[in-house]
MIKOLKE-119367 format. One line per field, with one value per atom (N, C-alpha, C, O, CB): residue number from 1; residue in one letter; chain; x, y, z. Coordinates in Angstrom, 1 decimal, padded with zeros to 4 digits. Glycine has a CB too. Example, Ala and Ser with C-alpha at 12.3 -4.5 7.8 and 13.67 -1.06 7.14 Angstrom:
nr <- (1|1|1|1|1|2|2|2|2|2)
rest <- (A|A|A|A|A|S|S|S|S|S)
kette <- (A|A|A|A|A|A|A|A|A|A)
px <- (013.2|012.3|013.2|014.2|011.3|012.8|013.7|012.9|013.4|014.1)
py <- (-005.7|-004.5|-003.3|-003.3|-004.5|-002.2|-001.1|000.0|001.1|-000.6)
pz <- (007.8|007.8|007.8|008.5|009.0|007.1|007.1|007.9|008.0|005.7)
END
This chain:
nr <- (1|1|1|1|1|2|2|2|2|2|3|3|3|3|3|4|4|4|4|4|5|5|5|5|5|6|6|6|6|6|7|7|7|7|7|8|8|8|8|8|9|9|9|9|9|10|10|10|10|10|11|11|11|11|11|12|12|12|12|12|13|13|13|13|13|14|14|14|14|14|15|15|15|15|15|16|16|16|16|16|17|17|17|17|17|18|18|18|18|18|19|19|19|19|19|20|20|20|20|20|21|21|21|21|21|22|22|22|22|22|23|23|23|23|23|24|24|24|24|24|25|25|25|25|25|26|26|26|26|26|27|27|27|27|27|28|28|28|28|28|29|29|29|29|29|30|30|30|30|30|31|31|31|31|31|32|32|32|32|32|33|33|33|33|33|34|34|34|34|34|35|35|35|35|35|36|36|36|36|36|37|37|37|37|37|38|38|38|38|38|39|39|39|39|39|40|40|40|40|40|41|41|41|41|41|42|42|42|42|42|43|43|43|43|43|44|44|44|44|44|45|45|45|45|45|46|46|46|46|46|47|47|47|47|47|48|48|48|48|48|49|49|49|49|49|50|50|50|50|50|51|51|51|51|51|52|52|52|52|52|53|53|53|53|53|54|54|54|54|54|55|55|55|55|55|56|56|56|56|56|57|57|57|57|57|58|58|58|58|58|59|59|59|59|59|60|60|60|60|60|61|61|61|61|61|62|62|62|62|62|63|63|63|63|63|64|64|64|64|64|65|65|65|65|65|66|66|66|66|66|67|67|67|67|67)
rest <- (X|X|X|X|X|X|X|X|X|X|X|X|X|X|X|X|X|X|X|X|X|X|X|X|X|X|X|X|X|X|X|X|X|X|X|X|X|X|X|X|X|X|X|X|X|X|X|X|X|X|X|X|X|X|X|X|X|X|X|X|X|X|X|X|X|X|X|X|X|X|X|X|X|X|X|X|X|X|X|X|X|X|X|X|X|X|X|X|X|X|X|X|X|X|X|X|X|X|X|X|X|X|X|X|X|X|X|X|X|X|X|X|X|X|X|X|X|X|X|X|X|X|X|X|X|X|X|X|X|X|X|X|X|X|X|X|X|X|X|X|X|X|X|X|X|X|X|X|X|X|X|X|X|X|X|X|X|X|X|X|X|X|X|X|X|X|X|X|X|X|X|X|X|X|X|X|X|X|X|X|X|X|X|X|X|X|X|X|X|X|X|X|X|X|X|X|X|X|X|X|X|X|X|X|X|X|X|X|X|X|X|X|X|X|X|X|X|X|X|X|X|X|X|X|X|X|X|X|X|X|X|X|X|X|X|X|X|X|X|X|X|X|X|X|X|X|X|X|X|X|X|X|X|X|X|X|X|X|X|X|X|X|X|X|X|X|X|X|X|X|X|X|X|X|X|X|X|X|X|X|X|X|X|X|X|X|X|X|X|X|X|X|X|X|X|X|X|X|X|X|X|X|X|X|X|X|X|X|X|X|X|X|X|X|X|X|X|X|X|X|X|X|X|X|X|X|X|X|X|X|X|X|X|X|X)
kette <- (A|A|A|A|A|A|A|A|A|A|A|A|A|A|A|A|A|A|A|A|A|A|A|A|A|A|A|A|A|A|A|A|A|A|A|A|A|A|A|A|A|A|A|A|A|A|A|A|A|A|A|A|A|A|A|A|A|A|A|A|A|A|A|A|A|A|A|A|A|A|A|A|A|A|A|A|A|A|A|A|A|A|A|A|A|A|A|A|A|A|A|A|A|A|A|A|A|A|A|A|A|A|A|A|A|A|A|A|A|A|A|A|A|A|A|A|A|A|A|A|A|A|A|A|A|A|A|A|A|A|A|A|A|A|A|A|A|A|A|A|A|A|A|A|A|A|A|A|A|A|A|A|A|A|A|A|A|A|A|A|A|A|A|A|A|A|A|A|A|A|A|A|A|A|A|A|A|A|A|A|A|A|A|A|A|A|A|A|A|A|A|A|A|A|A|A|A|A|A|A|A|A|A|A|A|A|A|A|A|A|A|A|A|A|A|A|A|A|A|A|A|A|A|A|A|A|A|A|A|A|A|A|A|A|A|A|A|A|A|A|A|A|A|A|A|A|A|A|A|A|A|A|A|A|A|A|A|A|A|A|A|A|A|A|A|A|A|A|A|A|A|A|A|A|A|A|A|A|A|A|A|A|A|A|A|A|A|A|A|A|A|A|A|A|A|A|A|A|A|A|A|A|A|A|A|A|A|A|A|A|A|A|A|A|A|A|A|A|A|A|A|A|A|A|A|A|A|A|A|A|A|A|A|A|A)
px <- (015.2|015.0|015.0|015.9|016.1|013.8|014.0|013.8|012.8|012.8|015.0|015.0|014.6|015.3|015.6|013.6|012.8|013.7|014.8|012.2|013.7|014.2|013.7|012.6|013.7|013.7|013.4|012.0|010.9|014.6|012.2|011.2|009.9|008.8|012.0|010.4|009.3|008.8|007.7|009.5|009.3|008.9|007.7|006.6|010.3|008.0|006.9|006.1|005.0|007.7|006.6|005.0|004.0|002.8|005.3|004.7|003.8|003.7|004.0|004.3|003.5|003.1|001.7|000.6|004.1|002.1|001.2|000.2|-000.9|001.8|000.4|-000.5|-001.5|-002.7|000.3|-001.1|-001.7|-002.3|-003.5|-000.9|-002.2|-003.0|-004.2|-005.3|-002.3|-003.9|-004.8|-006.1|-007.1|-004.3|-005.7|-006.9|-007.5|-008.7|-006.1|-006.6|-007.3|-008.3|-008.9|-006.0|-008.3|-008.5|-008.0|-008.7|-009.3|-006.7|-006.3|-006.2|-006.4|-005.4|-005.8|-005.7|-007.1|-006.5|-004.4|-007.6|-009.3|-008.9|-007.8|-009.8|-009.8|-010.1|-009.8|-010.6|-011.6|-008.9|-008.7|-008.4|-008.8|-009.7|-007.5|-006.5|-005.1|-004.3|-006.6|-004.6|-003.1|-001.8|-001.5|-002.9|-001.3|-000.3|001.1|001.5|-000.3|001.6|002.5|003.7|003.8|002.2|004.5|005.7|006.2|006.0|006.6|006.7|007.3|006.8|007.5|007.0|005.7|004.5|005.4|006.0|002.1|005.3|005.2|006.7|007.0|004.3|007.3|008.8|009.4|010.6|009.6|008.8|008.5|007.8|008.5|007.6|006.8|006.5|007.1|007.2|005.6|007.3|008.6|010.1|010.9|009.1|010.5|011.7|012.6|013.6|012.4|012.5|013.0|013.5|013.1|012.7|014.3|014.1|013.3|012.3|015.4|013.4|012.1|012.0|011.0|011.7|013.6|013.6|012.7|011.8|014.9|012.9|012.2|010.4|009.6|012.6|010.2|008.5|008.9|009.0|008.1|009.2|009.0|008.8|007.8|010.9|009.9|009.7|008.6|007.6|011.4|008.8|007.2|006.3|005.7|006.7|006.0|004.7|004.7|003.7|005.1|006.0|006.2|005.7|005.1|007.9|006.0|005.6|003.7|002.9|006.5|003.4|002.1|001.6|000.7|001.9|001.5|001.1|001.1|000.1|002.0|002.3|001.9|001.2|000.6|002.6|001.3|000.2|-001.3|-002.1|000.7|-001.7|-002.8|-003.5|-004.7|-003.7|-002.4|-003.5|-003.4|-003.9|-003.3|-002.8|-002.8|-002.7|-002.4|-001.8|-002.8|-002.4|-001.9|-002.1|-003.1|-000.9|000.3|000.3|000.5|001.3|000.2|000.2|001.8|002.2|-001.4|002.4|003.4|003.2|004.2|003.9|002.1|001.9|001.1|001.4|001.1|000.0|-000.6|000.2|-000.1|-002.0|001.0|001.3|000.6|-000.3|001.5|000.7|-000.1|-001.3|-001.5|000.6|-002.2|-003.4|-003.9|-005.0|-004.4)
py <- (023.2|022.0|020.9|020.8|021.7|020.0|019.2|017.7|017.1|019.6|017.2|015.6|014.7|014.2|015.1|013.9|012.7|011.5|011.3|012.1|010.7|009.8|008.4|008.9|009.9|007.4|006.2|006.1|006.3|004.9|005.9|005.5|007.0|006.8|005.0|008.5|009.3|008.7|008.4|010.7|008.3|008.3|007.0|007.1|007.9|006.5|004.9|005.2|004.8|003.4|006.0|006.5|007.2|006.8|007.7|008.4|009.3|008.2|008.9|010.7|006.9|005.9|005.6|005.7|004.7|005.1|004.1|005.1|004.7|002.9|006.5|007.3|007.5|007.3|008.8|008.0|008.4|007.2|007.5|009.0|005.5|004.4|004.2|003.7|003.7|004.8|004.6|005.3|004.9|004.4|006.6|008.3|007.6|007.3|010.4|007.4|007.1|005.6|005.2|007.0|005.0|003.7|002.4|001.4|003.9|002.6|001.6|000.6|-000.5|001.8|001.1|-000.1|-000.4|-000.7|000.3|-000.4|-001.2|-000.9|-000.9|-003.2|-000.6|-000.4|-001.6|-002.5|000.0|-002.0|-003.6|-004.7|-005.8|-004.1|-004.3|-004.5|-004.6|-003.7|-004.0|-006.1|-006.5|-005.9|-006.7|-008.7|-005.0|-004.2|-005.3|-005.3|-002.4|-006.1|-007.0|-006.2|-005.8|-008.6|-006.2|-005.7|-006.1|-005.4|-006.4|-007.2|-007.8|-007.2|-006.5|-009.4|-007.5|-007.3|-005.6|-005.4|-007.4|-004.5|-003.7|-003.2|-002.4|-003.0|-003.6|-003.4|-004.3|-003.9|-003.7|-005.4|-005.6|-004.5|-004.1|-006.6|-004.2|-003.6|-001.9|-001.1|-004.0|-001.9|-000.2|-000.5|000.5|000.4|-001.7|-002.4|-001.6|-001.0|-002.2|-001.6|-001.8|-002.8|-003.9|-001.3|-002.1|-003.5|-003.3|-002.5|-004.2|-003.9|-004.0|-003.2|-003.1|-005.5|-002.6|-001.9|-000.6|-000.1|-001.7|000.0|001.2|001.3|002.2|001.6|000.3|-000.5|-000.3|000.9|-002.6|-001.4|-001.4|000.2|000.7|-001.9|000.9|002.6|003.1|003.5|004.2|003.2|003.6|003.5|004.4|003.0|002.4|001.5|002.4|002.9|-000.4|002.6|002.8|004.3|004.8|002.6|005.2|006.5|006.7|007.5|007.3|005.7|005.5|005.2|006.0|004.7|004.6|003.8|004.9|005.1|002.5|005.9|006.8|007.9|008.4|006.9|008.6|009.4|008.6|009.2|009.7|007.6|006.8|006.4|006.2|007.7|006.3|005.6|004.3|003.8|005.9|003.6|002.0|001.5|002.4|001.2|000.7|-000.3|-001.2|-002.2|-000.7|-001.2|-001.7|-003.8|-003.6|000.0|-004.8|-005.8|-006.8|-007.1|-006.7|-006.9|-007.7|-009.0|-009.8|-007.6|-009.5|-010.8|-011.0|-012.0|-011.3|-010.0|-009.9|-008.7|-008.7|-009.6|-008.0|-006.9|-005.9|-005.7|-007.1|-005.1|-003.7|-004.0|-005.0|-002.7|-003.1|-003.1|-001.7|-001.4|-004.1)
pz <- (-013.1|-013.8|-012.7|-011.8|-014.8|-012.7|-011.4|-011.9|-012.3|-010.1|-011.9|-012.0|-011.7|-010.8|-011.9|-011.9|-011.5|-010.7|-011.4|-012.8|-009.8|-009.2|-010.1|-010.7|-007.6|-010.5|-011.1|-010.0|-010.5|-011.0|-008.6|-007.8|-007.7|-007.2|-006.3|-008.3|-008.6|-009.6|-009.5|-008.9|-010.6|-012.0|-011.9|-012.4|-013.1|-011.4|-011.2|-010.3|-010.3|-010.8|-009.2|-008.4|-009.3|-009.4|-007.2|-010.1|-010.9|-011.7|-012.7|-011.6|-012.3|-013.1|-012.5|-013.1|-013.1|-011.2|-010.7|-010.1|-010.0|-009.7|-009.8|-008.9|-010.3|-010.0|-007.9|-011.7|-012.7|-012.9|-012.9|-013.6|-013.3|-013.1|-012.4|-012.8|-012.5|-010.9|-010.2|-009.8|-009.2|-009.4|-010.5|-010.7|-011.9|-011.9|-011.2|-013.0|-014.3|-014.3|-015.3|-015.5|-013.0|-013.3|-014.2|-014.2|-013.5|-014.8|-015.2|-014.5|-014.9|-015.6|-013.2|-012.1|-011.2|-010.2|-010.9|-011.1|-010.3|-009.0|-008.6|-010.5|-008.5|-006.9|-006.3|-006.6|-006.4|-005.6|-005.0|-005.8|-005.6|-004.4|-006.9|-007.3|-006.9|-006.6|-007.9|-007.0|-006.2|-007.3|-008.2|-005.9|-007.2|-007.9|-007.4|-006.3|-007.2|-008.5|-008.1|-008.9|-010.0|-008.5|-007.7|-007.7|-009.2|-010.3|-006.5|-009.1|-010.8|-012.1|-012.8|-011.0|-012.2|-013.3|-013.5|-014.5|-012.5|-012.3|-012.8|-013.2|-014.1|-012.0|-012.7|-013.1|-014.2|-014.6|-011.9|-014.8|-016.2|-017.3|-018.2|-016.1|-017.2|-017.7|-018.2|-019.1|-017.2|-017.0|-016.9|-017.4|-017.4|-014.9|-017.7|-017.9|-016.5|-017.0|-019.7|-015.4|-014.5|-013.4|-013.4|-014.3|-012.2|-011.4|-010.3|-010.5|-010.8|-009.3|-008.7|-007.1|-006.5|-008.6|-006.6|-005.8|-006.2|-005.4|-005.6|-007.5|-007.6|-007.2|-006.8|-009.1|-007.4|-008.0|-006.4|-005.9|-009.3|-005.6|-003.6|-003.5|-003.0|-002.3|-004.0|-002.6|-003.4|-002.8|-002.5|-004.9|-005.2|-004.4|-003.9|-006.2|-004.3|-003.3|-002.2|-001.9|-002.7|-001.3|000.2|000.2|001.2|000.8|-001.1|-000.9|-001.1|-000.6|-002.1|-002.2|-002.5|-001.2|-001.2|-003.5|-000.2|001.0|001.9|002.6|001.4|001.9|002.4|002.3|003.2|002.7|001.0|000.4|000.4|-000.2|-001.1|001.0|001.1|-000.5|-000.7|002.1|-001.5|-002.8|-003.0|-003.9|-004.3|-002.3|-001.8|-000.5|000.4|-002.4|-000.2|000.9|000.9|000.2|001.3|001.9|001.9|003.1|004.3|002.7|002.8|003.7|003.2|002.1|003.4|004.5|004.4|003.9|003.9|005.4|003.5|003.6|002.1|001.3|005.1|001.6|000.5|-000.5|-001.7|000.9|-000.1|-000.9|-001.1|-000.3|-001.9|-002.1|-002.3|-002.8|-003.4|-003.3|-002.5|-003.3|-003.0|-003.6|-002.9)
END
C-alpha cells in the first residue's frame, strides 16, 4: 500500500491538468488559485511545481512563476 504525500497528490493533479489540457500550453499556474482550489496550503502547490519543473511539464521563473 503506498501513500500519497499532499505535494504527490497535487503533482498527480496538476501533471493530469496539463496531459488533459485543462491547463493551456503557457498558462501561468498561480500558486494560490491552486491551493484554493485543492483547499490546501500553498507549500504543497511550491514542491508540486519543483517536482513538475523537474520532470519538465512546466517551467519554472523566479520572477513570473510557473507556466
Amino acid at each position: 500500500m503506498h501513500f500519497k504525500t499532499k505535494e504527490e497528490q497535487v503533482a498527480d493533479y496538476l501533471r493530469e491538468g496539463i496531459i488533459s489540457g485543462r491547463f493551456p500550453r503557457g498558462a501561468r499556474l498561480k500558486q494560490q488559485e491552486i491551493a484554493d482550489l485543492l483547499s490546501t496550503s500553498i507549500t504543497p502547490v511550491r514542491e508540486a511545481l519543483k517536482m513538475l519543473v523537474a520532470e519538465g511539464y512546466v517551467t519554472g521563473d523566479n520572477y513570473k512563476g510557473a507556466v
